[in-house]
Each structure stands twice: as structure tokens, then as C-alpha cells.
N, C-alpha and C positions, 0 to 999 in steps of 0.2 A: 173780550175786546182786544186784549191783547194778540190771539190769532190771525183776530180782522187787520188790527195792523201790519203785522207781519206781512200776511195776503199781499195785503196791499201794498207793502214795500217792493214785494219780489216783483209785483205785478209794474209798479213803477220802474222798477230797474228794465226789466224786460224791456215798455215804453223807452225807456232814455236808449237803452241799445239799440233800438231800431230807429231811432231818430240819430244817431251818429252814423250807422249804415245807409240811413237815407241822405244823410250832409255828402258823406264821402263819394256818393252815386252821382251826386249833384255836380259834385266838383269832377270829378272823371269824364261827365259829359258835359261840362262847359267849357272843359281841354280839350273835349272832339269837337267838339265847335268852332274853337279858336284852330286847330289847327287843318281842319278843313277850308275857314278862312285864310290863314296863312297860306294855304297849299293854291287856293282859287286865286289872290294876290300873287305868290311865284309864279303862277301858270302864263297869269293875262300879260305880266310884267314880258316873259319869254315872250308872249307873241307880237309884241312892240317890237322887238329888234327884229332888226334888215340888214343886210349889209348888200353892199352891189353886186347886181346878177351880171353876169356878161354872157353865159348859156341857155338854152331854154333848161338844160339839165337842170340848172342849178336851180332856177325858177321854179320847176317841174319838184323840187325835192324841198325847196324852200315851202314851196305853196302845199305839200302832203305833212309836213313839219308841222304848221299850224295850224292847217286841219285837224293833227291829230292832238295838239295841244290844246284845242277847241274842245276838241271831242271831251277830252279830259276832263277841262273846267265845269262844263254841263255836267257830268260823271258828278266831279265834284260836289258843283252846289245841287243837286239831286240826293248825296249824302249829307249835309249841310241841312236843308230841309228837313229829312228823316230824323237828326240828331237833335236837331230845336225840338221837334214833334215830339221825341221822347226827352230833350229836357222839362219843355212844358208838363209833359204827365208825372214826369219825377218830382217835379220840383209842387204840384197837388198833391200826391202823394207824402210828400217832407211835411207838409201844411197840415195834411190831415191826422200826421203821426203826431206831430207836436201838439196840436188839439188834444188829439187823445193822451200824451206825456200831462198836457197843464190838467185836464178834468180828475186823472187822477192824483197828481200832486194836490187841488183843491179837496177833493175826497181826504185825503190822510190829513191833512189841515185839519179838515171837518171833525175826523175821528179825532186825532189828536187833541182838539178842544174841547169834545164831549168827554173824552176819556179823563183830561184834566178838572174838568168840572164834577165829572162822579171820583175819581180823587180825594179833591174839594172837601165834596162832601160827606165821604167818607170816615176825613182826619175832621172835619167840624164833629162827625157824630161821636165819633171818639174822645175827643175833647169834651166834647158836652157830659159824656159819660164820667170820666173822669173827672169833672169838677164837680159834678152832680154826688159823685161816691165823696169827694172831699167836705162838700158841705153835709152830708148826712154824718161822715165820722166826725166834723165839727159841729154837729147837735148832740152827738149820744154823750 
């Protein structure tokens, strides 16, 4: 019994490690998330400002300016998309490790109280013994 525990400790630790590797993956990519939004936010913000054209030059380089800051933000939430997509699968993943972290924490529980009950009964049998030898050397 005691093995089984063991087992089953290393086997939980294993679980808990992987459920902290999957927290931390989580959070890595909900900062690429944020800062993809952040990035699509500074982009669009740039393509708001104008200032007076008095050239067609100028017009001609303003207007390829935000073109290409356009270009960008698409860019962007095109990465933005991708990272949700694999937040969402990470964050199934987190779900499914900690599932499997709680079943085996219930397991060692489980053993753990069996293992306490044969214990138990163990020191009962013992005991019994022992009083059983004291009432026979308080007959002879």
C-alpha cells in the first residue's frame, strides 16, 4: 500500500508540474494577446492623424503612410485571431490537466483512507490480542 502511495504521490507531483506549465502558457499568451491589441489600438490611433496637405507629394505619401498602417493592423488582428485560437486550445488543455491533477489527488485521498482503516485494524487486532493474553494470565 504504501508503494501505491508513493506511485501516486510522484504521479501527482508530475500532474501539479504540468498544471503550473500550463498556467504560465496561459499567461504568455494572454500578453500576446494584449499586446497585439495594444499594437492594433497604436496603429488605428496613427491612422487618425492628418495634418494639412498643401502638395499632391505630400498627399501622395500621406495616403501610402496609412495605407501601409492599414496594411499593418490587418497584419495584426490576423495575429490576434491566431493567438486567441491558440489561447482557447491552451487554456482546454490547462482544464484538462487540472482534471487530471484533482482525479488523482482524489485517488491518494481514496488510498489514504483505506490505508488508515487497515491501520485501524491492524492496532484493533493487536490490542485485542493483548488484552486477550492479559485476561488469560489473569485466570492462570
Amino acid at each position: 500500500m504504501k508503494e501505491q502511495l508513493d506511485t501516486l504521490a510522484r504521479l501527482a507531483t508530475l500532474r501539479a508540474t504540468r498544471v503550473q506549465q500550463m498556467l504560465g502558457r496561459v499567461t504568455y499568451q494572454q500578453n500576446l494577446c494584449q499586446r497585439y491589441r495594444n499594437n492594433i489600438t497604436g496603429l488605428t490611433r496613427l491612422c487618425g492623424f492628418t495634418v494639412p496637405m498643401t502638395t499632391p507629394l505630400q498627399r501622395d505619401n500621406q495616403q501610402k503612410y496609412k495605407g501601409t498602417l492599414l496594411r499593418m493592423v490587418e497584419l495584426q488582428r490576423k495575429e490576434l485571431a491566431v493567438a486567441e485560437e491558440n489561447l482557447a486550445r491552451i487554456q482546454l488543455e490547462l482544464m484538462k490537466a487540472m482534471r487530471s491533477e484533482k482525479i488523482v489527488a482524489h485517488v491518494i485521498d481514496a488510498k489514504m483512507t483505506q490505508w488508515q482503516h487497515l491501520l485501524n485494524q491492524q492496532e484493533q487486532k493487536i490490542q485485542d490480542g493483548l488484552a486477550s493474553q492479559s485476561w488469560w494470565r489473569a485466570q492462570g
